[in-house]
ZADORO-813817 format. One record per residue (C-alpha): chain; residue number from 1; x, y, z. Coordinates in nm, 4 decimals. Layout:
BEGIN
+-------+------+----------+----------+----------+
! chain ! resi !        x !        y !        z !
+-------+------+----------+----------+----------+
!     A !  NUM !        X !        Y !        Z !
...
+-------+------+----------+----------+----------+
This chain:
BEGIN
+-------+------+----------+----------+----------+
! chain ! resi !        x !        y !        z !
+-------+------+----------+----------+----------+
!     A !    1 !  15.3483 !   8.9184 !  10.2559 !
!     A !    2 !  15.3394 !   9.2697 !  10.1606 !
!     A !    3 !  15.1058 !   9.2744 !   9.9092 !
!     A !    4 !  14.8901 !   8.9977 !  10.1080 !
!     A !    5 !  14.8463 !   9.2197 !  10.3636 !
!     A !    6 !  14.7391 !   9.5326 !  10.1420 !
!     A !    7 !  14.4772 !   9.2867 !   9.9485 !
!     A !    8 !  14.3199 !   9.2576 !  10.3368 !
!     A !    9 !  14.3385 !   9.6022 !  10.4218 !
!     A !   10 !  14.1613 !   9.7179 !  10.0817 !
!     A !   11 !  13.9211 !   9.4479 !  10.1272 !
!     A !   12 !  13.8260 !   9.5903 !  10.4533 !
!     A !   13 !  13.7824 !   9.9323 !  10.3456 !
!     A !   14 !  13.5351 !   9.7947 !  10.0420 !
!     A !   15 !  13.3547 !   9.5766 !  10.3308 !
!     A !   16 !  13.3192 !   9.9281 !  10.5459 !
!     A !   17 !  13.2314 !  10.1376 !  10.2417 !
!     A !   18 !  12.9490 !   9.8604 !  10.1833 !
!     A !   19 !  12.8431 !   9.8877 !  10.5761 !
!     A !   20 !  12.8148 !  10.2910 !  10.5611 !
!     A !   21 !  12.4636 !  10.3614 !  10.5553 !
!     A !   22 !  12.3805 !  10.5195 !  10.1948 !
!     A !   23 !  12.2057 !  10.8781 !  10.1575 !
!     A !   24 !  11.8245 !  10.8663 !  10.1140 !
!     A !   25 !  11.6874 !  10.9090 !   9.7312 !
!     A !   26 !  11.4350 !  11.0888 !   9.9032 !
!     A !   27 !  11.3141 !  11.1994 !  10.2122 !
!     A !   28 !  11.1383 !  11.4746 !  10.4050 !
!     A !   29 !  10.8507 !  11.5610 !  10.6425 !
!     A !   30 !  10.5032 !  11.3917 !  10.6709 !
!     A !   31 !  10.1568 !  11.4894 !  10.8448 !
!     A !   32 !   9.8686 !  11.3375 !  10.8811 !
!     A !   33 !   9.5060 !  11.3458 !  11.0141 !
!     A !   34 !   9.2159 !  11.1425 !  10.9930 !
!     A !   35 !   8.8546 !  11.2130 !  11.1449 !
!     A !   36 !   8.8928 !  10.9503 !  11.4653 !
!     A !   37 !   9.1294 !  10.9143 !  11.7139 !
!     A !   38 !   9.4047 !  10.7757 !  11.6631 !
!     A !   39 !   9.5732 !  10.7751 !  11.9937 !
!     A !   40 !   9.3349 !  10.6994 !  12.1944 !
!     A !   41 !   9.2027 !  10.3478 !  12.4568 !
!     A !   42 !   9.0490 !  10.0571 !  12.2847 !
!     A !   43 !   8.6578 !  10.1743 !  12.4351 !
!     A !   44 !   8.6867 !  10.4955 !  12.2380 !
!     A !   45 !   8.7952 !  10.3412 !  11.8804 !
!     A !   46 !   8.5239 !  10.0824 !  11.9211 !
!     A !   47 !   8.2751 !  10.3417 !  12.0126 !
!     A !   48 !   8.4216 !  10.5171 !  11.6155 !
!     A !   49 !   8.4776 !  10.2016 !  11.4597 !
!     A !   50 !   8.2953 !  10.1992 !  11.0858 !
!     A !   51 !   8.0757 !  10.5491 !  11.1705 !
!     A !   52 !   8.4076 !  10.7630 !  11.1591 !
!     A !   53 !   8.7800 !  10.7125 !  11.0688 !
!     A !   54 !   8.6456 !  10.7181 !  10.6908 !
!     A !   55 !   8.8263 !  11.0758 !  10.6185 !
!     A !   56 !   9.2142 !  11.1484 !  10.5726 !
!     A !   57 !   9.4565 !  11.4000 !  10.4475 !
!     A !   58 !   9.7923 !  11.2846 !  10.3839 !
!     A !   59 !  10.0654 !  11.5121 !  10.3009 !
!     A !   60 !  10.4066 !  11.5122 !  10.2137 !
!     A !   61 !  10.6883 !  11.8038 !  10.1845 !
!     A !   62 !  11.0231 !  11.6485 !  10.0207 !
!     A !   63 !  11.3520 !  11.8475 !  10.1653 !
!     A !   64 !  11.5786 !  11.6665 !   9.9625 !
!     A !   65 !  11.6254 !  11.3859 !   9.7183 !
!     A !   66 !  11.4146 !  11.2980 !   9.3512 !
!     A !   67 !  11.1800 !  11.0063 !   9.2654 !
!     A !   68 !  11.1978 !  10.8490 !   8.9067 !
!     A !   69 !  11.5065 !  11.0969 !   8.8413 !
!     A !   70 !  11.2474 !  11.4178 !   8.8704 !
!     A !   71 !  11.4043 !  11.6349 !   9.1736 !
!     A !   72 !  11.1310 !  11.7275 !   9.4311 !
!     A !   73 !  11.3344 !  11.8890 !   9.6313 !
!     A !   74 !  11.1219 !  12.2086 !   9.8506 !
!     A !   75 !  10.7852 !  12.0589 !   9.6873 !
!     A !   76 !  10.5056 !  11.8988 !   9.8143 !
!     A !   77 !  10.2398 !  11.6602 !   9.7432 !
!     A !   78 !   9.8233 !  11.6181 !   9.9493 !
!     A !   79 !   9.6169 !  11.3494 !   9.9508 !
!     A !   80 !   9.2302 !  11.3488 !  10.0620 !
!     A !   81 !   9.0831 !  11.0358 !  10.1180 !
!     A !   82 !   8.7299 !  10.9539 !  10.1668 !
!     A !   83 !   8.7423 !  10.5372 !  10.2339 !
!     A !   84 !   8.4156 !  10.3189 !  10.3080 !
!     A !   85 !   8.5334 !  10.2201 !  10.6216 !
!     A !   86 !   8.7363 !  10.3211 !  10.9366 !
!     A !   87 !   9.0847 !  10.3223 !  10.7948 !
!     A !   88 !   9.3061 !  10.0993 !  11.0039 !
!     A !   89 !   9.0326 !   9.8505 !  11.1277 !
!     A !   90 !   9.1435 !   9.5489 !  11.0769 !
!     A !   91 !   8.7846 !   9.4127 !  11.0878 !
!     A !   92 !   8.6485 !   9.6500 !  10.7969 !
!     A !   93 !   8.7410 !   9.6731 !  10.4746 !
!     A !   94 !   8.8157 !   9.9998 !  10.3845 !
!     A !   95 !   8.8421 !   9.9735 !  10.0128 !
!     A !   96 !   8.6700 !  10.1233 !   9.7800 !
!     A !   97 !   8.8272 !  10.4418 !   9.8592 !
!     A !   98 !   8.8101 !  10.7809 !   9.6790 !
!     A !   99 !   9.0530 !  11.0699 !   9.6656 !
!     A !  100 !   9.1743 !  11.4326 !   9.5228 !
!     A !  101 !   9.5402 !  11.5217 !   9.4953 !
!     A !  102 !   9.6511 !  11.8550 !   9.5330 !
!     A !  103 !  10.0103 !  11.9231 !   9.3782 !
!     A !  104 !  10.2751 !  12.2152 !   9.4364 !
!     A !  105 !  10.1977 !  12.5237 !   9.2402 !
!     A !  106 !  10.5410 !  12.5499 !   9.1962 !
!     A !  107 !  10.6211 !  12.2273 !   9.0531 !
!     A !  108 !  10.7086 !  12.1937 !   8.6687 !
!     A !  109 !  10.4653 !  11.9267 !   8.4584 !
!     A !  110 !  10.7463 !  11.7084 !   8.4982 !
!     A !  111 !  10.7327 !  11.7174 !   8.8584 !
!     A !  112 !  10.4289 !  11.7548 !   8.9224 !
!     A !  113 !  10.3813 !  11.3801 !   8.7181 !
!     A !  114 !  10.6448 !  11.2569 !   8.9627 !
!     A !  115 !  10.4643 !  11.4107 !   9.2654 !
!     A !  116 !  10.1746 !  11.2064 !   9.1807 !
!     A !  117 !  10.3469 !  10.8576 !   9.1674 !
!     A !  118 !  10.5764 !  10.9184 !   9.4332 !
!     A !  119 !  10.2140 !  10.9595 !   9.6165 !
!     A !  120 !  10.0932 !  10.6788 !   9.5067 !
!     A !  121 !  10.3710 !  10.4686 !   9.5496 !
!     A !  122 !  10.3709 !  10.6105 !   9.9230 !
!     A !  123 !   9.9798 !  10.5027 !   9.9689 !
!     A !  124 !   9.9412 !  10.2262 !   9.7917 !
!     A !  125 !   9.5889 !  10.0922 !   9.7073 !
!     A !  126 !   9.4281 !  10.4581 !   9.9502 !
!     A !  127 !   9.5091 !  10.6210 !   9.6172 !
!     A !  128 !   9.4390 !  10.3470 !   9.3376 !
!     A !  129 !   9.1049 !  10.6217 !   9.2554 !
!     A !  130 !   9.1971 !  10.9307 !   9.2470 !
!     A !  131 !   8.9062 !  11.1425 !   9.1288 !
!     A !  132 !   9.0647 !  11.4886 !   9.1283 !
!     A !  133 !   9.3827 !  11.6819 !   9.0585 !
!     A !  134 !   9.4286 !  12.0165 !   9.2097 !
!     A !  135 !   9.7227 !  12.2787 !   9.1902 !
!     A !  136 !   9.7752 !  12.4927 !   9.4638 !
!     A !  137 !  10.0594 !  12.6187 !   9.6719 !
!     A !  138 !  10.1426 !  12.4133 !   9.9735 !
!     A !  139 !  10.3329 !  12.5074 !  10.2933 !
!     A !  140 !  10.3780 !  12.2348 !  10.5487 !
!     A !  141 !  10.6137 !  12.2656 !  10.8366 !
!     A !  142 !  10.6184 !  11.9419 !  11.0776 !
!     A !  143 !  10.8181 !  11.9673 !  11.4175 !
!     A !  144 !  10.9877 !  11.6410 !  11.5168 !
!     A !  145 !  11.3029 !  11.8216 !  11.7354 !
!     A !  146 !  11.2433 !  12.0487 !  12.0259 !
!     A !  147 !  10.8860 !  12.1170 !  11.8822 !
!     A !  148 !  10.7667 !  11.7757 !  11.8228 !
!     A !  149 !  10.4499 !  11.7435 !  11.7635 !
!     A !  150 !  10.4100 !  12.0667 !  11.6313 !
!     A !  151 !  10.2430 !  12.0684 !  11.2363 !
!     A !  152 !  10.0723 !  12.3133 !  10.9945 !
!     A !  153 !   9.9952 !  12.2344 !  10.6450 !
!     A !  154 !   9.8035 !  12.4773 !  10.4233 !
!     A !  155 !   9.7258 !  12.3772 !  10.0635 !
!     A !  156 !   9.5898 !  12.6944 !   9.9602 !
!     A !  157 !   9.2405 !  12.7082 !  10.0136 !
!     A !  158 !   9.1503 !  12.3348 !   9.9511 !
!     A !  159 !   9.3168 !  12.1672 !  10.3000 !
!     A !  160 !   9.4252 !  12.3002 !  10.6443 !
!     A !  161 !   9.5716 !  12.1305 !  10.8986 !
!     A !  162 !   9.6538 !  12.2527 !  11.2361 !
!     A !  163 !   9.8622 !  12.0340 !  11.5145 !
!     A !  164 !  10.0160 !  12.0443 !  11.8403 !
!     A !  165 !  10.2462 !  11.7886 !  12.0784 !
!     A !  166 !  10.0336 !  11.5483 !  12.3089 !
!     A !  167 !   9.9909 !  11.6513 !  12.6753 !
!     A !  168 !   9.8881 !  11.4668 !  12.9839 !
!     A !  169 !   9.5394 !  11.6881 !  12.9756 !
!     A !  170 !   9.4578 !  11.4534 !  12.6585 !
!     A !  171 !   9.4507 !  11.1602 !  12.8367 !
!     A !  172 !   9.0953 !  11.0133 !  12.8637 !
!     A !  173 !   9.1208 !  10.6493 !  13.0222 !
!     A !  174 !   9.4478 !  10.6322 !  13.0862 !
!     A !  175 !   9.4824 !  10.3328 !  12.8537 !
!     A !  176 !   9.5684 !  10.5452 !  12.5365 !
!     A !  177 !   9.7891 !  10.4315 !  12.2742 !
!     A !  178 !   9.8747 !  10.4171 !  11.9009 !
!     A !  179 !   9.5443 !  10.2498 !  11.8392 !
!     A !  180 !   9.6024 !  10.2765 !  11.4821 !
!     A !  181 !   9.9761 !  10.3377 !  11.2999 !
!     A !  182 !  10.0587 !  10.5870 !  11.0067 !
!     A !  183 !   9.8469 !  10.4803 !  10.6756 !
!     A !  184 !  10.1805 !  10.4953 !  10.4679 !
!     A !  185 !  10.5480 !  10.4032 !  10.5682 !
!     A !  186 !  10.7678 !  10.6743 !  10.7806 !
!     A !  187 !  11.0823 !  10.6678 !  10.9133 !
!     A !  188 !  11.0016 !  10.8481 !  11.2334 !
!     A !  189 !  10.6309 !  10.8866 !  11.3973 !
!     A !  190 !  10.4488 !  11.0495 !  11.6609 !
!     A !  191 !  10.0620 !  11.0960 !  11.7510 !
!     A !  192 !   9.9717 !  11.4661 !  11.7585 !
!     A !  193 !   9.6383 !  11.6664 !  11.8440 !
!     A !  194 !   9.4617 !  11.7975 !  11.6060 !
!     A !  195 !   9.3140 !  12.1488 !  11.6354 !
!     A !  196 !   9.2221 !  12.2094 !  11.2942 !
!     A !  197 !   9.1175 !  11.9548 !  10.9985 !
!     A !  198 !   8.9845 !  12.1191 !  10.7148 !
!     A !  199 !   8.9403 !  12.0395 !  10.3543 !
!     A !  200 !   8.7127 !  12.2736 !  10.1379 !
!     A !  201 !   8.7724 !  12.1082 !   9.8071 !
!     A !  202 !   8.5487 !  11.9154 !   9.5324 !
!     A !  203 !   8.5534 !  11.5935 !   9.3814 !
!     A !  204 !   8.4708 !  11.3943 !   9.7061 !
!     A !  205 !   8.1413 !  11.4822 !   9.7517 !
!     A !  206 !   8.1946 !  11.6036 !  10.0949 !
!     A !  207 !   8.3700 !  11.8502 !  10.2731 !
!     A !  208 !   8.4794 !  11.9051 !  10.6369 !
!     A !  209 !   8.6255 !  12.1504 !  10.9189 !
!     A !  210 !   8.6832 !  11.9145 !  11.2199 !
!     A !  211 !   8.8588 !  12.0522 !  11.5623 !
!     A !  212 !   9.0435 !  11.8693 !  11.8738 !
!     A !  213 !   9.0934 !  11.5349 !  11.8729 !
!     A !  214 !   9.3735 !  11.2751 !  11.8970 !
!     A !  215 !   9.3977 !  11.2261 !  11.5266 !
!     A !  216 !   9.7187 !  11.3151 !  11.3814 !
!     A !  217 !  10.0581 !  11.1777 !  11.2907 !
!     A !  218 !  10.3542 !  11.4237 !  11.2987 !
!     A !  219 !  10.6872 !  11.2445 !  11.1566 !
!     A !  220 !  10.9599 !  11.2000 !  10.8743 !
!     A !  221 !  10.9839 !  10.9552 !  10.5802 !
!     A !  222 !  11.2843 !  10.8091 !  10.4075 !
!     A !  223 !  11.3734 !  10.6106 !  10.1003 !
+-------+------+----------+----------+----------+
């Protein structure tokens, strides 16, 4: 009876072991911006669908963890996307799209390789052509506590990116909402407002330094 009931006990404590939630391989923060609203009513985004929406930056800044056994821990990785239509519209496809990735100047070879398919693998087919590889040192703090909403990424003088939280003083129509999601997967979102979208860079053939709008994404990932 004994030794039944200590085969049930340690079977439980495997089964609850197997139940804890595991710790991330990676994870970190995430910002990004596009040039259209992305919290916004359904008469705005049709008034931007397929003339804007075609511009991104994507950018991520790992705080712990390593992808393809390559620690990336404190680095981080930009995309720039230029797509050939409005990303997110469902009725337009968006594909073929261009883009330039700019890696952390104080990443190793090694890592910065790993950077580059852990962006990938992030975006999917939004970075099957990338046309460019830049190095330069990148600083991205996102708020998602007590100053949520709150982002600043500056990869050194290729990409800027300026947010703050939404306020009621952004509403237009009153009918605003996530009109289109995150272009990779997060674990935690929020829409933002953009007061600063830059990227100065080559390899696009076009460059940009858009302010205020409702066009950013603020949030964490997790794998």
């Amino acid at each position: 009876m004994r030794r039944i009931l200590l085969t049930s006990l340690a079977s439980l404590a495997l089964l609850a072991l197997a139940a804890m939630p595991g710790k991330a391989a990676i994870e970190g923060n995430y910002l990004e911006v596009r040039n259209a609203d992305v919290w916004t009513g359904p008469c705005f985004a049709n008034s931007e669908v397929d003339l804007a929406g075609k511009q991104a930056i994507l950018a991520w800044k790992i705080t712990n963890g390593s992808w393809d056994g390559t620690n990336l821990q404190g680095l981080g990785v930009v995309a720039v996307v230029k797509a050939s239509a409005t990303l997110g519209d469902p009725f337009h496809d968006p594909y073929p799209a261009e883009s330039v990735l700019i890696l952390d100047q104080k990443a190793t070879p090694q890592q910065q390789k790993a950077l580059m398919r852990f962006a990938k693998s992030r975006a999917g087919k939004l970075l099957g052509h990338v046309v460019r590889v830049d190095v330069a040192p990148i600083d991205l703090v996102a708020g998602t506590g007590a100053n949520h909403g709150e982002g600043v990424l500056k990869a050194g003088n290729l990409a800027v990116v300026k947010t703050r939280a939404l306020c009621q003083g952004d509403m237009m129509c009153g009918n605003e909402t996530v009109y289109y999601p995150p272009l990779t997967k997060v674990a935690h979102s929020m829409p933002a407002f953009t007061r600063e979208d830059a990227f100065h860079g080559k390899g696009l053939g076009v460059v940009w330094n858009n302010r205020d709008g409702r066009s950013a994404f603020v949030g964490t990932f997790s794998d």
